[in-house]
Structure formats: C-alpha cells, structure tokens
C-alpha positions as CSV (number, residue, x, y, z in Angstrom):
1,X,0.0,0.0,0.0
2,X,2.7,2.8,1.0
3,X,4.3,1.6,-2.3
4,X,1.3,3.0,-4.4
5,X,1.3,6.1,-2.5
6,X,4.4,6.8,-3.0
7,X,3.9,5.8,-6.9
8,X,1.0,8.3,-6.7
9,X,3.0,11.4,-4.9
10,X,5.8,11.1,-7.6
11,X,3.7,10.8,-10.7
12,X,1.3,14.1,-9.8
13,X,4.8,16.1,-8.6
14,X,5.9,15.1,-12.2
15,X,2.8,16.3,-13.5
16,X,2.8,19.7,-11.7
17,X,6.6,19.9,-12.6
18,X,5.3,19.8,-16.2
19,X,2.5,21.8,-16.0
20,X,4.2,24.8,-14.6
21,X,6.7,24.8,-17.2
22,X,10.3,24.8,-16.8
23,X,12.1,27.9,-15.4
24,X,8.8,29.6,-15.4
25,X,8.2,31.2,-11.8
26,X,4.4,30.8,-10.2
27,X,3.7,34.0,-8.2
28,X,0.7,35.4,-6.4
29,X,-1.2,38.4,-7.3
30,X,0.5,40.4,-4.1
31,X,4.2,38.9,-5.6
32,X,2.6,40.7,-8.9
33,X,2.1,43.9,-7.3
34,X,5.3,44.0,-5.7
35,X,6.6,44.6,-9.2
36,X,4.5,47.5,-10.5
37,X,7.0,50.5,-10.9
38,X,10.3,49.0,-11.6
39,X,11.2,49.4,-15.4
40,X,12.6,46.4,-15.9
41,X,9.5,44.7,-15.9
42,X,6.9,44.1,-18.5
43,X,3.5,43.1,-17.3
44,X,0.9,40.8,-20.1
45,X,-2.6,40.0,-19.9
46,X,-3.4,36.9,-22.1
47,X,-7.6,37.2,-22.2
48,X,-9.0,37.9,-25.3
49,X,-9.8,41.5,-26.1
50,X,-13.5,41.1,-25.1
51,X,-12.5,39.5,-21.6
52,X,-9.4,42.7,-21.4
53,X,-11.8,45.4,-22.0
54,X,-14.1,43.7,-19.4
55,X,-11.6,44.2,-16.5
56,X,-8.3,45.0,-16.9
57,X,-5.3,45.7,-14.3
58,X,-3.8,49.3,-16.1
59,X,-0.2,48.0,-15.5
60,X,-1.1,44.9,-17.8
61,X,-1.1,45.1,-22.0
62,X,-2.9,42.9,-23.8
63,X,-1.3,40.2,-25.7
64,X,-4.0,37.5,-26.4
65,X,-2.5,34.0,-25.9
66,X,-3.2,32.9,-29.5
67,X,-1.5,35.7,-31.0
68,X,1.6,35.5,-28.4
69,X,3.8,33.4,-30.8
70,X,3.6,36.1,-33.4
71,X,3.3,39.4,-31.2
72,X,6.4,38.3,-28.1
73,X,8.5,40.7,-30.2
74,X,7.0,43.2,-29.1
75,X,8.3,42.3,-25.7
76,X,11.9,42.7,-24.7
77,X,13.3,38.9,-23.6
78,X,15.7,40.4,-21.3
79,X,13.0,41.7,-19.0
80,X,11.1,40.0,-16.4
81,X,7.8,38.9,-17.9
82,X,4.6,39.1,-15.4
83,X,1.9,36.9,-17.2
84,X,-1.8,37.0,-16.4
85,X,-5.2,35.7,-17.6
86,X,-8.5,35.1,-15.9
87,X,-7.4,31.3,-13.9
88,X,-3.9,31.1,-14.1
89,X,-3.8,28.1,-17.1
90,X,-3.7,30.3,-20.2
91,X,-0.5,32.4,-18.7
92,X,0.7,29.0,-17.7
93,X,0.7,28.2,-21.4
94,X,1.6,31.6,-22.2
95,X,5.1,31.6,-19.9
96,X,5.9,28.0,-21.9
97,X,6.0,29.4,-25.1
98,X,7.8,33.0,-23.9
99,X,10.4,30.3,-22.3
100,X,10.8,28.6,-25.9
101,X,11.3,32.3,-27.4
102,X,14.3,33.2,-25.2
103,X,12.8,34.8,-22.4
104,X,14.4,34.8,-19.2
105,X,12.5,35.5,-16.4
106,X,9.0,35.1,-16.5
107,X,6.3,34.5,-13.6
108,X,3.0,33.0,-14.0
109,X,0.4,34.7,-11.7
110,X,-1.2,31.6,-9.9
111,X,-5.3,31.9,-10.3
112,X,-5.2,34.8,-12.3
113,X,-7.9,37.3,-11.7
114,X,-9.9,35.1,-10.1
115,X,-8.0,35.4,-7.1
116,X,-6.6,38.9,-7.8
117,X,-6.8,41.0,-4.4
C-alpha cells in the first residue's frame, strides 16, 4: 500500500513539474504587485480583447495568448515577464512558449484574476 502512495505522490509532482513549465516562476497576485514600478519589468494580460476590455489591471497590455507566438516581439526577452489571464492556465501556457522564445524571467500569476486581491 505505501508503495502505491508513493507511486502516486511522484507521478502528480511530475505532473505539476510539467504543468508549470520549466524555469517559469508561479507568483501570487501580491508577488505581482510588488513589481508595479520598476522598469525592468513588463506586465501581459493573455484574455482575449472582449475579456481585457471587461476588467483589466492598467499596468497589464494585452497580448492575447493565440497571437503571443507572433506578437512576443513586441516584448523585450531580457525583462522579467509578469503573465496574467483570468485562472492562471492560459498564462501557464503563455510563460511555456515566452520560455521557448528566449525569455528569461518570467512569472505566472497563480489563479489569475480570479484570485486577484
């Protein structure tokens, strides 16, 4: 029995390992905040347009996730990248393919603005 525990507890780390994306950093939306201000940081919102326009954190630009791969140059890789979207999951994606561009440093806000405070 403790051997299919254990089984279990290292097949969902490997899956939360994955799903976080390598080198991509999870934050909260008060880690977020901290980083308002400093100019070497660039803040994205992932939500489509409609869900932007609905409610939208000032500091964030809009970059919708399916047109990331095509708009990142926009971006400058040598910043710290702050990725949003409305649960967390789509700037999970997001941060995975900013990673696969060349980006450095870049933080997923866990929950999004579901759980923005």
């Amino acid at each position: 029995m403790e051997f299919i525990v254990i089984i279990a507890v290292v097949v969902l780390a490997s899956l939360f390992l994955k799903r976080s994306g390598k080198g991509v950093t999870t934050i909260n939306s008060e880690q977020a905040k901290s980083k308002f201000g400093y100019s070497n940081v660039q803040f994205i919102d992932v939500r489509t347009p409609m869900e932007y326009k609905g409610s939208k954190v000032k500091e964030f630009k809009n970059l919708p996730l399916d047109q990331l791969g095509k708009r990142a140059k926009e971006l400058d890789p040598k910043k710290e990248t702050v990725v949003l979207c409305q649960s967390g999951m789509r700037s999970s994606r997001a941060c995975k393919v900013l990673k696969q561009q060349g980006f450095t440093s870049v933080y997923n806000v866990r929950g999004g603005l579901n759980t923005w405070r």
